[in-house]
C-alpha positions as CSV (number, residue, x, y, z in Angstrom):
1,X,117.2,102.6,86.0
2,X,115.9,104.0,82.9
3,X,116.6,102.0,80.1
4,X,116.6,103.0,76.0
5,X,116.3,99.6,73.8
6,X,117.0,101.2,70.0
7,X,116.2,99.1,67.0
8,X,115.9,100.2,63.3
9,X,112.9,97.6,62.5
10,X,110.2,96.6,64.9
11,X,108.5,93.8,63.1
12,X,108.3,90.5,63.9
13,X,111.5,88.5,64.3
14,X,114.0,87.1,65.9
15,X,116.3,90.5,67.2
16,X,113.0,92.3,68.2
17,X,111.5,89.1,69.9
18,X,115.1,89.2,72.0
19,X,114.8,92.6,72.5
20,X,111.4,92.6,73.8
21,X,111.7,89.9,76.2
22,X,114.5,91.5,77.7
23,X,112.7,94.6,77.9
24,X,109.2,93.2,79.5
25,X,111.6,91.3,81.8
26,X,113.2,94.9,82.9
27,X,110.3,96.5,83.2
28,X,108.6,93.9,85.3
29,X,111.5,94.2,87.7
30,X,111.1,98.0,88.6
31,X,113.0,99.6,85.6
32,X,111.5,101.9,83.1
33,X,112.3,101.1,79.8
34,X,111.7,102.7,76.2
35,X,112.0,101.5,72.6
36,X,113.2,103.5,70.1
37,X,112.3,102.3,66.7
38,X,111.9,103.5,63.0
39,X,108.8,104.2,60.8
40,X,106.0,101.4,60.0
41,X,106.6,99.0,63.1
42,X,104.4,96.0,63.8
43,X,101.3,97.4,65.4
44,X,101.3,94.3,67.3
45,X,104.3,95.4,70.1
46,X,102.3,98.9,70.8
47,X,98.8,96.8,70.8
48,X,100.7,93.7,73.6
49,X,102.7,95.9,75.3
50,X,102.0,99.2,75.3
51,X,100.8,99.4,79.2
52,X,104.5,98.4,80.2
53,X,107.1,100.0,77.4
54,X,107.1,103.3,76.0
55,X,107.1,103.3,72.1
56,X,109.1,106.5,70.9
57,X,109.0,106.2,66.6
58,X,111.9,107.6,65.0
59,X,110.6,108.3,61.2
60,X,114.2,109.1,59.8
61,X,115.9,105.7,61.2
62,X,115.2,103.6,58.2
63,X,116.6,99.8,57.5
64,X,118.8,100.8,54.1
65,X,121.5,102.9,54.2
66,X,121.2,106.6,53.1
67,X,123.5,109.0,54.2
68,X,121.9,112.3,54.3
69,X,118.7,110.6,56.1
70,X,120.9,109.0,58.1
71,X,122.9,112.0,59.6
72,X,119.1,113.6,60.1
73,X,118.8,110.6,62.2
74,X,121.2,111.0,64.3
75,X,120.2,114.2,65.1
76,X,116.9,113.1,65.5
77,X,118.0,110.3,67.9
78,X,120.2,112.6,70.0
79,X,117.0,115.1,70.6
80,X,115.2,112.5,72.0
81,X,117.9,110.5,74.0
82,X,118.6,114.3,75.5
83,X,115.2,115.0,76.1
84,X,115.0,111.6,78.0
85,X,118.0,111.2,80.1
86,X,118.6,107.4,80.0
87,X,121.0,105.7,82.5
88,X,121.5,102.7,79.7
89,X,121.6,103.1,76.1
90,X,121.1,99.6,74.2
91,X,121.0,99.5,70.5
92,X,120.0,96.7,68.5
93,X,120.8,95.5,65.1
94,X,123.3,96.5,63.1
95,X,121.9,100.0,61.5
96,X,120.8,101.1,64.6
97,X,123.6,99.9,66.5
98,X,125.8,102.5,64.6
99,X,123.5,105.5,64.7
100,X,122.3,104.9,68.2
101,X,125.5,104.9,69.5
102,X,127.2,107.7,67.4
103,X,123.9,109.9,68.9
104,X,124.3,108.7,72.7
105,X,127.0,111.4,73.2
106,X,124.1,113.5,73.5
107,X,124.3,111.6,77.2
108,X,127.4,111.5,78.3
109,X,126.9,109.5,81.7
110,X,124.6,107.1,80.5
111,X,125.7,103.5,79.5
112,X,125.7,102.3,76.2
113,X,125.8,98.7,75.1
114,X,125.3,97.0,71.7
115,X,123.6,93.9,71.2
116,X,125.0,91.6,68.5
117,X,122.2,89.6,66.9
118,X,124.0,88.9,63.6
119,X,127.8,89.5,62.0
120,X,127.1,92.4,59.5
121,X,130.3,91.8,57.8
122,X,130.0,87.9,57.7
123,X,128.9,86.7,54.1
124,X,129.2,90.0,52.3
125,X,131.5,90.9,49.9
126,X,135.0,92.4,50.7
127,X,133.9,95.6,50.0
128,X,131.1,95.5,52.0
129,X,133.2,93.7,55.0
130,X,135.2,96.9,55.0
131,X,133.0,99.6,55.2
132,X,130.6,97.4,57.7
133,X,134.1,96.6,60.1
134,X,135.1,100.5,59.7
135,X,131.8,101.8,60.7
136,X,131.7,99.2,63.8
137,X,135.0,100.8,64.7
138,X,133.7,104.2,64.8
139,X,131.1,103.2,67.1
140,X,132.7,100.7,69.3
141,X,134.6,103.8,70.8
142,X,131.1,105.1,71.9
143,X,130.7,101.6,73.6
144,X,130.7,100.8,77.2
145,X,129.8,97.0,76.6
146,X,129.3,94.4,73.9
147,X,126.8,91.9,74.2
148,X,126.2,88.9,71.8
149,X,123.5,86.3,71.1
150,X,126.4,83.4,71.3
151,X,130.5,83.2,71.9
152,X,131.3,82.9,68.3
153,X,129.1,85.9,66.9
154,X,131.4,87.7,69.9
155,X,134.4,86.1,68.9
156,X,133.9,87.4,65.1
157,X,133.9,90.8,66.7
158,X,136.8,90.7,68.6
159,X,138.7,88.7,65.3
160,X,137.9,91.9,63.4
161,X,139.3,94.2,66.2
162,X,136.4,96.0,66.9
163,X,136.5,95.1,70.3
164,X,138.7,93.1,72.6
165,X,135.8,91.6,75.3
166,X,132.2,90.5,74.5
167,X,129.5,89.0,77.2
168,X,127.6,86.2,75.8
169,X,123.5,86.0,76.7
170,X,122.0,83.6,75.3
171,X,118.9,84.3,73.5
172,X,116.2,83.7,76.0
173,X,112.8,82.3,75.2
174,X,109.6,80.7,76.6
175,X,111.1,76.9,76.0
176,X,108.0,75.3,77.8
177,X,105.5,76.1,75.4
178,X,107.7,74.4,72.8
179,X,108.5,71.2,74.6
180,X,105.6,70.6,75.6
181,X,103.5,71.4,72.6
182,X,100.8,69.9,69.7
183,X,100.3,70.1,66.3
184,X,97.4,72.9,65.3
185,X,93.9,72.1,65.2
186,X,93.2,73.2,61.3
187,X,96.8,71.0,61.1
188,X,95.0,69.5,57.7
189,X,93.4,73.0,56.6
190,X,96.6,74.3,57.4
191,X,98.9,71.6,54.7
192,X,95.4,71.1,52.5
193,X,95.1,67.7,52.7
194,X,93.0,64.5,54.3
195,X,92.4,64.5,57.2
196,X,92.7,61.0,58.2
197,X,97.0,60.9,56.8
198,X,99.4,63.4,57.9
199,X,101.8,63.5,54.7
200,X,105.4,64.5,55.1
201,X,106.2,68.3,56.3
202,X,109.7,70.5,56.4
203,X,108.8,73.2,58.1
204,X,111.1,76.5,57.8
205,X,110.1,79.4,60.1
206,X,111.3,82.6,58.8
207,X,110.9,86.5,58.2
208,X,110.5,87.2,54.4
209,X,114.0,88.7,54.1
210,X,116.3,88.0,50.8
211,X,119.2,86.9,53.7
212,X,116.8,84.2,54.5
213,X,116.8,82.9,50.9
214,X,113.6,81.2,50.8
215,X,113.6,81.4,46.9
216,X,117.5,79.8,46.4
217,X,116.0,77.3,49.0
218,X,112.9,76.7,46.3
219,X,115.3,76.2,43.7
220,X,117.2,73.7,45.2
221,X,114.2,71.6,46.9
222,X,112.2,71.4,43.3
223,X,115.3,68.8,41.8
224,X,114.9,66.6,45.0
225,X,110.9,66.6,45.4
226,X,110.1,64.6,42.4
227,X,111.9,61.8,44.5
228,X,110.1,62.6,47.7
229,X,105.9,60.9,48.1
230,X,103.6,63.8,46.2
231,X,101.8,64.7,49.5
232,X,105.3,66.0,51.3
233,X,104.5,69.6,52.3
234,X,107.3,72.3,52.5
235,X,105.7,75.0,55.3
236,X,107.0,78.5,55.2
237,X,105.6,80.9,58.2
238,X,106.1,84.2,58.9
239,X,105.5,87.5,57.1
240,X,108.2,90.5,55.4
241,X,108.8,92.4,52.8
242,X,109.7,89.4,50.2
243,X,106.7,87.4,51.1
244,X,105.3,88.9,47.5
245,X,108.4,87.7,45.3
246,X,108.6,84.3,46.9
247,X,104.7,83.3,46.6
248,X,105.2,84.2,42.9
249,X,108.5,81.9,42.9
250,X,106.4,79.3,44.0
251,X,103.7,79.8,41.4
252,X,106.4,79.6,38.9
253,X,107.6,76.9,40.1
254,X,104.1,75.2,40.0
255,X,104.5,73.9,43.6
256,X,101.5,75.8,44.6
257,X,100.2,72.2,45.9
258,X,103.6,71.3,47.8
259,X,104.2,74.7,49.3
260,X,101.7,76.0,52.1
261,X,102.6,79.7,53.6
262,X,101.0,80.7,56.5
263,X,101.5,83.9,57.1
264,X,102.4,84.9,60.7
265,X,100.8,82.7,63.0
266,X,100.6,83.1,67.2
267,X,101.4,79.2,67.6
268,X,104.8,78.7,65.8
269,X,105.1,76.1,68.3
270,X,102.2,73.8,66.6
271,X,103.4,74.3,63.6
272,X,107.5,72.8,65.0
273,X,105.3,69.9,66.9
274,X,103.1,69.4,63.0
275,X,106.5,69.0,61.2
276,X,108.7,65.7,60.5
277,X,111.9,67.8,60.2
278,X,113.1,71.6,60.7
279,X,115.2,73.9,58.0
280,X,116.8,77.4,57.7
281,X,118.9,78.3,55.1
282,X,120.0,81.6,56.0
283,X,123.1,83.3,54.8
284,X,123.7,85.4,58.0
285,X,122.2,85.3,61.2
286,X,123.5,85.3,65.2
287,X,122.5,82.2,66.5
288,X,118.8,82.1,65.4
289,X,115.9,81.9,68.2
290,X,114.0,79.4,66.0
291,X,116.9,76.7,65.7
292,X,116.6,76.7,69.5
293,X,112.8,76.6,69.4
294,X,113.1,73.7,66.5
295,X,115.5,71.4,69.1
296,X,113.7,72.6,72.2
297,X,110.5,70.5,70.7
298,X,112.5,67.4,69.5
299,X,112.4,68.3,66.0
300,X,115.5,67.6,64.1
301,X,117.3,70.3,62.3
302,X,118.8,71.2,58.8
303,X,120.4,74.2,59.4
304,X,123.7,75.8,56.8
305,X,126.5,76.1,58.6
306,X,126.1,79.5,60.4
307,X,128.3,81.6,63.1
308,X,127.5,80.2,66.8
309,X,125.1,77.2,65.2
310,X,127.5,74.6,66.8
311,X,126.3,75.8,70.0
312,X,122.9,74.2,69.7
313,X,123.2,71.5,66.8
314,X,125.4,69.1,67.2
315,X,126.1,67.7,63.3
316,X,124.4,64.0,63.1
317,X,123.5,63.8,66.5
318,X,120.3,66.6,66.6
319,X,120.3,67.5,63.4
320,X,122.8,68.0,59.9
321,X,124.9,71.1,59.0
322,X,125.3,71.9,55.6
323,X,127.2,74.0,53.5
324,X,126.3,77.3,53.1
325,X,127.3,77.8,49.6
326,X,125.3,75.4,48.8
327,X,121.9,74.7,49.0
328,X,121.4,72.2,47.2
329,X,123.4,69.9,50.0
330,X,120.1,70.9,52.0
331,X,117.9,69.7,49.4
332,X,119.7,66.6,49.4
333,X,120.2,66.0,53.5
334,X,116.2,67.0,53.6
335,X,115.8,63.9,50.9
336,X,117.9,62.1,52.7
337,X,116.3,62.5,56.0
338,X,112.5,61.7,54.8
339,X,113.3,58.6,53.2
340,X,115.4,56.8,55.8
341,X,112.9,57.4,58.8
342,X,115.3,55.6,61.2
343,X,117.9,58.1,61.0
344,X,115.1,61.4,61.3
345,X,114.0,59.2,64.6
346,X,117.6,58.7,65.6
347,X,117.9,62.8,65.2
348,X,115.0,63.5,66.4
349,X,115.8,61.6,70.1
350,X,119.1,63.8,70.1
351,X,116.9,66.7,69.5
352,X,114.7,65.4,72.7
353,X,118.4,65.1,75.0
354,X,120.0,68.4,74.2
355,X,120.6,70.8,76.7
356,X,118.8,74.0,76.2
357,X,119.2,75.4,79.3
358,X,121.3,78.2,78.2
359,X,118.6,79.6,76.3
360,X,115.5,79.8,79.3
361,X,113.4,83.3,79.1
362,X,114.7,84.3,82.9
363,X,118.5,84.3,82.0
364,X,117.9,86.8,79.2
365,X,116.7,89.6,81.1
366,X,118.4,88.6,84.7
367,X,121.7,88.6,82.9
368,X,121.6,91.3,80.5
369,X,120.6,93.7,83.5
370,X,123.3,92.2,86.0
371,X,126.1,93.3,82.9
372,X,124.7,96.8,82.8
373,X,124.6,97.1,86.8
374,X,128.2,95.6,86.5
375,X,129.4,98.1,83.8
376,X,128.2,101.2,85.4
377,X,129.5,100.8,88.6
378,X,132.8,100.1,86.8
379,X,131.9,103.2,84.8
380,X,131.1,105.8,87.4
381,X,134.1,104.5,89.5
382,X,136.2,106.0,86.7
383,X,134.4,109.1,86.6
């Protein structure tokens, strides 16, 4: 088959990591596969991958909404999907999910499948709900299949009557490397401190996003840190857009000495394996990649309550769900956890016994591929 992957963004998180492992998985099976992407991706996908997917840039396809650019991309997108002749069309995230899919009548026998990564109309306002709900409407009657990262994100999909069936696939991902891993070499470089003591560390991996809320997060961890020892260590990798505003949050703050960020760094698994306890504080996501990766290496999580989390933390037994709404019942359960080391152990062995099966880098692709083999032979039956 030839397969068409479209996403808006191609940087480095958690949709596109999902999205490229299911693609490197299709291609190493025989298919060919493309991704379709906007403007200013991460050079590093062409750089890794480039001898096994085809990277076709669409420069009108950008992440905020704008109407007349986006009607331009559609256009755009339907030129190329025409000019390629795809028997599957899977879009991606939730901009590209609707343009993608309003452009693949430009090939009316292919496929076309929509991977839910995140609710866009979960913790919006009602305005915003509406218009996100309406515009998944228009588009699910361009869709031959709905797959999701976890039940629930499905089930909010099928709640809102956009659709009335969604496959769950899990999120797959190279789980060894996280079980089985060790804190980084430069580990004191990395927090700044001796050598000789490993202080404290809550580690939150995350894309520099204003969903993600790493400042709100700051706000509410600098009335519980005066009560935590000095040399505890808040660790924030990855890299985005927002990495500017929160390093100068931090500064005025003055924890420039209590909060180390990394950057993007090719061993997130050292970093889970360096820290005492893992957080993310998201307002929307799927079910995110890294809380898997955080239990998959024993690390106990604090995690606000989020759509599908239930599938992986199980509350007081590998970690604590908090409320949403509030972060500052994070900054307390984090305080909480670092001072009674007898519960964080306790967590941290429920981390070590979950199940994370679901969630191994074969079932990803295998599945995902099986659904599409599925839907088209249902599809061309009814041709």
């Amino acid at each position: 088959m030839h397969i068409i992957h479209v996403l808006t963004r191609l940087l480095r998180a958690g949709s596109e990591e999902n999205t490229l492992e299911t693609c490197l998985w299709q291609a190493a099976h025989g298919h060919e596969v493309t991704v379709i992407h906007g403007p200013d991706p991460d050079p590093l996908w062409q750089q890794k991958y480039g001898d096994r997917l085809r990277f076709v840039t669409v420069p009108q396809m950008v992440h905020p909404i704008r109407l007349s650019q986006d009607w331009s991309a559609i256009r755009a997108l339907r030129r190329v999907l025409r000019d390629l002749a795809p028997d599957v069309i899977h879009t991606h995230q939730s901009k590209a999910g609707i343009l993608g899919r309003l452009a693949s009548t430009a090939v009316p026998g292919a496929l076309v499948v929509h991977g839910i990564h995140i609710i866009p109309f979960d913790g919006v306002s009602r305005m915003k709900a509406a218009v996100y709900i309406a515009a998944e409407k228009l588009a699910a009657r361009h869709t031959d299949l709905f797959i999701a990262v976890s039940r629930s994100v499905g089930q909010a999909y099928i709640d809102a009557g956009i659709c009335t069936e969604v496959e769950p696939v899990y999120s797959g991902m190279p789980l060894e490397q996280f079980q089985n891993a060790s804190p980084p070499a430069d580990w004191a470089d990395v927090l700044g401190c001796d050598p000789k003591v490993a202080p404290p560390v809550i580690l939150m991996l995350a894309a520099y996003e204003p969903r993600k809320r790493h400042i709100p997060f700051l706000d509410a961890m600098a009335q519980v840190l005066p009560t935590l020892p000095k040399a505890t260590r808040i660790v924030f990798a990855g890299k985005g857009p927002h990495e500017t505003a929160v390093r100068q949050h931090v500064a005025d703050l003055g924890l420039e000495d209590r909060v180390i960020m990394t950057g993007f760094r090719n061993d997130p698994e050292a970093l889970i394996a360096l820290a005492d306890v893992c957080v993310l504080v998201s307002e929307r996501e799927g079910l995110p990649r890294v809380v898997v990766q955080y239990v998959a290496s024993g690390k106990p999580v604090v995690v606000a309550d989020l759509p599908g989390i239930t599938e992986i933390i199980s509350h007081g037994h590998n970690g604590l769900i908090t409320d949403p709404g509030d972060l500052s019942d994070t900054a307390l359960a984090l305080r909480d956890l670092l001072t009674d080391r007898n519960r964080l152990e306790t967590l941290a062995q429920g981390a070590a016994e979950t199940d994370v099966s679901n969630w191994e880098l074969d079932r990803l692709g295998a599945r995902t591929t099986a659904l599409y083999e599925t839907s088209l032979a249902t599809k061309n039956g009814a041709l």
